[in-house]
N, C-alpha and C positions, 0 to 999 in steps of 0.2 A: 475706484480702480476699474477700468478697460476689462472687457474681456478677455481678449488675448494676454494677458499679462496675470489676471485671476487663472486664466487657464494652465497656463505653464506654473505657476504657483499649485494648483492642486496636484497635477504631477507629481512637481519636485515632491510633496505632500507622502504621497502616494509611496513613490520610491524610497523616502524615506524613512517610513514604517516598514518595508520589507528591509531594510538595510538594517535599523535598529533590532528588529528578529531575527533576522542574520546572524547578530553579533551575538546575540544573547544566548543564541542556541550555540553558537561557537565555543564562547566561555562556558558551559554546563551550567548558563542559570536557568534556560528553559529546555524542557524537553521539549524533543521532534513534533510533537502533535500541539503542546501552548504555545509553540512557537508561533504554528501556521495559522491559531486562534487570535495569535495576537495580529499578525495581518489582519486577518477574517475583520476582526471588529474595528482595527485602526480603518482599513481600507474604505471600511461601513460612512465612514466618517466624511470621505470627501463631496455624500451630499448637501453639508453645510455651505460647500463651495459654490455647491449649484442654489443654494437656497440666496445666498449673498450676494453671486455675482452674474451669473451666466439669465440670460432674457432672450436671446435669439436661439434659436431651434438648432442651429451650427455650432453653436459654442455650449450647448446643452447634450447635443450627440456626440462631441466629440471625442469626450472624455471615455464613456463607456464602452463605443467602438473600437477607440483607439487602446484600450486594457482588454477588451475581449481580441484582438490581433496579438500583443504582447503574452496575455495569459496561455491562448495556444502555443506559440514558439516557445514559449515556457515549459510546458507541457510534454512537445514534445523533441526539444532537445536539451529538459532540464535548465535552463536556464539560472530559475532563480530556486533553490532543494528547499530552499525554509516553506516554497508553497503547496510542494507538493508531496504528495502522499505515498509513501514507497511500499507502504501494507496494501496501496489499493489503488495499483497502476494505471486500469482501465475508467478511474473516476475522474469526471471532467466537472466536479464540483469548483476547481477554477472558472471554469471557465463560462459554465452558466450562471455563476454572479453579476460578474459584470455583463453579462448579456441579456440580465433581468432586469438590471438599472436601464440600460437601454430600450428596455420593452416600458416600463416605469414611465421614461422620461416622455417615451412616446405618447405613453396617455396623457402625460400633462402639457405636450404641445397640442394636441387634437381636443383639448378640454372636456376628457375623462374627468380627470381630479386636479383639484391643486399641487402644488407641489409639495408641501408638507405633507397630508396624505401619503401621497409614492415614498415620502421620503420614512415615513414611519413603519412599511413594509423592507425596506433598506434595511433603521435599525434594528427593527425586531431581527430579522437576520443575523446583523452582524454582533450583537449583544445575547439575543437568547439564546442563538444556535452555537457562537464561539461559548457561552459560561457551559450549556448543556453537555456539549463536549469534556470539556475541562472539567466539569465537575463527577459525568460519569465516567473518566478514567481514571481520577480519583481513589474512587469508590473502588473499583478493580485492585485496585494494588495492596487494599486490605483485605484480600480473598485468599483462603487456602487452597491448597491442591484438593482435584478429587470431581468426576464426570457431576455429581449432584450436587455439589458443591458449586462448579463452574455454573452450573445453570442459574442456580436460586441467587449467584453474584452479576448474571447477566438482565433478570428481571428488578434486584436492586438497582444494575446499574441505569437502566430502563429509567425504574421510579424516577429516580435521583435528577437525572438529566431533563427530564419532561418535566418536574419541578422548577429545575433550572430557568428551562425556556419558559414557562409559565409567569415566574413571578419578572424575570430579564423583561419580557415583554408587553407584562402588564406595567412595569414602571416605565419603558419606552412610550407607549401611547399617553400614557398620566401626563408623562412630560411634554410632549409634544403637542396632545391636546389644548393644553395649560397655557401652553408658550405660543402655538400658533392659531389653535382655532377659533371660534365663535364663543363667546360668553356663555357660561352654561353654567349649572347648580352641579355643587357638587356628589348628590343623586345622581345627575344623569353623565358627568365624566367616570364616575365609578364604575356606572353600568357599562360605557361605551368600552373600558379597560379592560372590565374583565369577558366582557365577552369578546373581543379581540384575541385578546392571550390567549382564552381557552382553544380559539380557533387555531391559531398560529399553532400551541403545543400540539392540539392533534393534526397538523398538516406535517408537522416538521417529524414528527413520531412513525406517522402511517407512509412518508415518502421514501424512495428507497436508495441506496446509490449516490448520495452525492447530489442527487436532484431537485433536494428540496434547497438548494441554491438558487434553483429556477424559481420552483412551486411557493416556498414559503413570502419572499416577497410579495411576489403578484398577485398572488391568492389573499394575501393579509390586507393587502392595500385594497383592494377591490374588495375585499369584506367589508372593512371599515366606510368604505362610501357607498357604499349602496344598501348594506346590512344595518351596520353600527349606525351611522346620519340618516337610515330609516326609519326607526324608530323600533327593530328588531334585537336590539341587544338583550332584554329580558328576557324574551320568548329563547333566543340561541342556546345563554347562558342553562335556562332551566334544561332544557332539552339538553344539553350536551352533561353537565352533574348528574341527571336521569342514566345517562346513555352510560359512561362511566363506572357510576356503581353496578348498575345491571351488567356492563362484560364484565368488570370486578366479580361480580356474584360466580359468574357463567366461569369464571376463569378458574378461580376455589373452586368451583361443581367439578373440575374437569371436564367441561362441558365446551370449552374455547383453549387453544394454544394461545399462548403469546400476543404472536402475531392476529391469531384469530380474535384476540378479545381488541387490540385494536382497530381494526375492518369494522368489528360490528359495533363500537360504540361510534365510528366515522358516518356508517350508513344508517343504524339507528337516529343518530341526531341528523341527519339529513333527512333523514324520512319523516322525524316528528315535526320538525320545524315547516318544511312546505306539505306534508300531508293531514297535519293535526292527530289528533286522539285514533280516530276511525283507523287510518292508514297503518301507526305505528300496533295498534292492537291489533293485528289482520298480519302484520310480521310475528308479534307474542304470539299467536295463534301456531302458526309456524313453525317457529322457533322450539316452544315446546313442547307441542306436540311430537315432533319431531323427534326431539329430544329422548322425551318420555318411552316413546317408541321404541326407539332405537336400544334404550339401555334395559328394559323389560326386555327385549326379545336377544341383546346378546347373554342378559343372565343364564339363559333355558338352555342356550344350544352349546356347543364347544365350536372353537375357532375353525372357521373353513381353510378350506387346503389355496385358498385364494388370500395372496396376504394385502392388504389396503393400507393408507396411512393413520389408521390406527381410531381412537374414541373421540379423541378431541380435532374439532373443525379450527382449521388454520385458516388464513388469510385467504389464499385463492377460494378456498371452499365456501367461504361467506358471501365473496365478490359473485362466485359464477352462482351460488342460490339467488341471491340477491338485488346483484348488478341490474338487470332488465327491468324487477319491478322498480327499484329504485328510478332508472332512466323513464320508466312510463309515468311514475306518479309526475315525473318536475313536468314533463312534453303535457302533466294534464293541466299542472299548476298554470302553465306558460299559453296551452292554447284553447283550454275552458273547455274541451268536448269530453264528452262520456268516451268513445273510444277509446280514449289512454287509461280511463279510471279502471275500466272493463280489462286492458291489457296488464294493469298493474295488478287484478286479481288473480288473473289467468297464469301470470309469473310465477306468484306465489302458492297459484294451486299444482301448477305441476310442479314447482319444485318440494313440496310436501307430499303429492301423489308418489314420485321415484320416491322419496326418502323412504314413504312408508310402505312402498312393494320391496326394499330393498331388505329393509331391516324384517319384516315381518315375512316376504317367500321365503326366507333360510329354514322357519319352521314347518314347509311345507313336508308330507312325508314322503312323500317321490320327488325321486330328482327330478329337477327341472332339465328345460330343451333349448338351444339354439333356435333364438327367434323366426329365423330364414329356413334351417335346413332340419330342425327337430331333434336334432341327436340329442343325448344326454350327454349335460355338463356338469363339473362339482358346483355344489351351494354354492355360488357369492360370484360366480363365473359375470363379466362383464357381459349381456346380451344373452343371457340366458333367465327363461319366464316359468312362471307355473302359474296355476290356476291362483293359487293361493294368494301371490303375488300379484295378478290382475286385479283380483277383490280387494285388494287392500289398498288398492292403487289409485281405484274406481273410492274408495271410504276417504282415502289422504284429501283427493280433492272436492269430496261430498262436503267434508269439515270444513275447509276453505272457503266453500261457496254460499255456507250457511250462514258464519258468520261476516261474508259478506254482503247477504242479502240483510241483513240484522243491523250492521252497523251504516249503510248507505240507503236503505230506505228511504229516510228520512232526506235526504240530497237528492234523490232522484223523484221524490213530488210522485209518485206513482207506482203501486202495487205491479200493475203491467208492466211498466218498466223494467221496475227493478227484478222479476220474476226473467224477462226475457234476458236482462244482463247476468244472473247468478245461473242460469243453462249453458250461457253463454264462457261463464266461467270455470263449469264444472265441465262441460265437453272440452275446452282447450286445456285443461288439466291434464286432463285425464292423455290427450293426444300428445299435447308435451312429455307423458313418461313412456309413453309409443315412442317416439322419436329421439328419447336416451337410448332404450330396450336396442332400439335397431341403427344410432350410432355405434353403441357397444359393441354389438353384432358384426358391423362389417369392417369398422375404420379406427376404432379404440385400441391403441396401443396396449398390450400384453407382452410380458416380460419372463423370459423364465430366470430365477434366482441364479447366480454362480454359485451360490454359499451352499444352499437348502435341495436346491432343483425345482422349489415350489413355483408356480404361478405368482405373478405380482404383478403392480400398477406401478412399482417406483422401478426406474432408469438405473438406479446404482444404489448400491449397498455394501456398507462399511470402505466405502472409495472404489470398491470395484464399480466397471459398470454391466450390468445384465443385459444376457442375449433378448432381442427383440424376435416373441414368439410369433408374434403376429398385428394388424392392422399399423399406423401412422403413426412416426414416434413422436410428434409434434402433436399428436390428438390422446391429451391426459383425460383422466375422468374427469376433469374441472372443467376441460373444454366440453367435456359434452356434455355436462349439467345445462354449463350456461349456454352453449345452442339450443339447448331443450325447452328451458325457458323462454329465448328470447322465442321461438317458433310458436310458442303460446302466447304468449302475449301478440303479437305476430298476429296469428292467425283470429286470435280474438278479436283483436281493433276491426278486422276486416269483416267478418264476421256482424259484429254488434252493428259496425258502420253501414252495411247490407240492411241487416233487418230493422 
């Protein structure tokens, strides 16, 4: 078969899976949401078409272009209602599907990858992400009424669906493996499988909005040929079952939200896998110390007149600790120089220096001051310091530096060195929790309560939203962790790179 003739066949194809979902949901044998899965996954399907027939770059872009034009005027003058989402109007998860096949296809005409490869990022999408769905709404419809009730059925339905996508897309790449790639032991198809999946489930888990229609593709297919056919799928796999049980643990601790134990098993196995042992211990250092800190020093005191988002770190909170070192360790992985290794510690030392001026000034016994102007503010006051809090500050990233001169010694071939890189890491510490102290101070959004009249960090409560008392409402405490860090790390590259 011609192209042009395979093409308008995958169409019709195409069309005719929204039609047959149409009907279905018309007669009450699918509901609103299996309906749109059963698009999702038929749709997934039309890159057989391109596996069979399509060879030129025209008749390869056309399909996907031509359904990311359709899927908008779908979108938005309703077109076709079996696709879209009426709980979640604003989601353009149409429409960044087929604009990931298009992204897809474009690797495989510039010779990225093959096309089975792209095409395996496809079905994992349209298989793991449509059963994950379906299976965690499932799950919901056997939940009772009741606020703690809904939650502990939102974390099953969580489980359940990351399952879903898990095992959905370990048997997508098994098969496609099998069926189109290179001869291989079945050792090493196993290994390529499951470290795939485990990727894809935490890509499609941790993305937000509808967008891991984009992400889950592009990101699984680019795994697989550059991670998985490197001979990384071991090394992934371990690192990510590590990462896993450990937010698992943090999450039982109440040590992590939700949200927050997926962030840190995301960046934990990111960090173990291009940072090794050193790196990832140097976050544990971190982590719980931090931690430790933090929960010893709200034992002693009573709640400040300042209300925060509470004991457990959520997802922004991991990203904005995080985030920097993270980006420093891969720029070190990728351009071999100590400057990034150095800014990767500096990261992590100021972001343990704020933690631990934060949690341990509250037991100072005078109130603390307004970083710029002196006055006396209540305990927990965003930009407000005390002695107490400097020393502890100046201790947070002593910790940090120590065990980074302990664990990188050995890499850096030289006592001199590594003495002038762990200074290096404890002054940028220590100046990253300066430069929270005095974002706090002038630009950090403060809130007074409509409910309480208390102070806060959060916008809105109980749907209200709260008067803004002062600084950027656009500048949360997340944003200024993570300035704080990237300014250390920052300043350290520069720094280390000098001397």
């Amino acid at each position: 078969m011609s192209e042009l003739p395979a093409l308008i066949l995958s169409c019709i194809y195409v069309f005719a899976v929204i039609g047959a979902a149409t009907l279905l949901q018309r007669f009450g044998t699918l509901r609103p949401a299996a309906a749109r899965k059963v698009v999702h996954i038929g749709a997934a399907h039309w890159w057989f078409f391109l596996l069979a027939f399509f060879r030129s770059p025209a008749a390869m872009l056309a399909g996907p272009i031509g359904f990311v034009a359709v899927n908008w005027l779908s979108h938005r003058l309703r077109l076709f209602r079996v696709m879209e989402d009426a709980s979640s109007p604003k989601s353009y998860g149409t429409i960044y599907f087929p604009l990931s096949l298009a992204v897809l296809v474009s690797f495989v005409i510039v010779g990225i990858m093959p096309a089975w490869i792209a095409g395996i990022g496809v079905l994992v999408m349209g298989w793991g992400d449509g059963l994950a769905a379906v299976v965690g709404q499932r799950s919901t419809r056997r939940e009772r009424p009741g606020d703690e009730e809904k939650a502990a059925r939102k974390r099953a339905k969580t489980a359940r669906g990351s399952a879903a996508m898990f095992l959905a897309s370990f048997a997508v790449v098994a098969i496609m493996t099998a069926a189109f790639g290179p001869r291989m032991g079945a050792a090493e198809l196993l290994s390529r499988s499951l470290a795939t999946a485990l990727f894809a489930a935490m890509v499609e888990l941790a993305t937000p909005l509808g967008a891991d229609n984009l992400t889950v593709p592009i990101l699984t297919a680019l795994f697989y040929r550059f991670a998985a056919e490197g001979g990384a799928s071991l090394a992934f796999s371990g690192a990510a079952v590590l990462n896993i049980l450990a937010a698992a643990a943090a999450y039982r601790a109440r040590a992590l939200s939700e949200d927050g134990a997926v962030a840190a098993a995301c960046v934990g196995t990111a960090l173990l896998v291009s940072g090794g042992f050193p790196a990832y211990a140097l976050l544990m250092v971190f982590f719980l110390s931090s931690n430790a800190i933090g929960r010893a020093a709200r034992s002693r005191v009573p709640p400040s007149g300042i209300e925060e988002k509470g004991d457990r770190r959520d997802a922004l909170q991991v990203l904005a600790n995080s985030g920097s070192a993270l980006a420093a360790l891969v720029l070190h992985v990728v351009f071999k120089h100590g400057a990034f290794l150095v800014a990767f510690g500096a990261a992590l030392a100021a972001a343990n220096a704020d933690t631990w001026a934060s949690e341990l000034g509250i037991l100072s016994r005078r109130p603390p001051r307004h970083l710029l102007s002196g006055q006396e503010l209540p305990a927990g006051t965003s930009g407000a310091v005390s002695l107490l809090g400097f020393l502890s500050s100046a201790l947070g990233a002593l910790l940090v530096g120590f065990f980074f001169f302990l664990l990188y010694l050995p890499p850096m071939k030289s006592v001199g060195l590594a003495q002038r890189a762990v200074v290096v890491v404890i002054a940028a510490g220590f100046l990253g929790s300066l430069v929270d102290s005095l974002l706090g101070a002038t630009v950090q959004a403060q809130y007074r309560s409509a409910d309480a009249g208390k102070l806060t960090e959060r916008p809105f409560e109980g749907g209200r939203p709260n008067r803004l008392e002062r600084g950027l409402s656009w500048v949360s405490n997340d944003t200024v962790n993570a300035a704080a860090t990237l300014a250390a790390g920052a300043a350290a590259a520069a720094a280390y790179a000098l001397l």
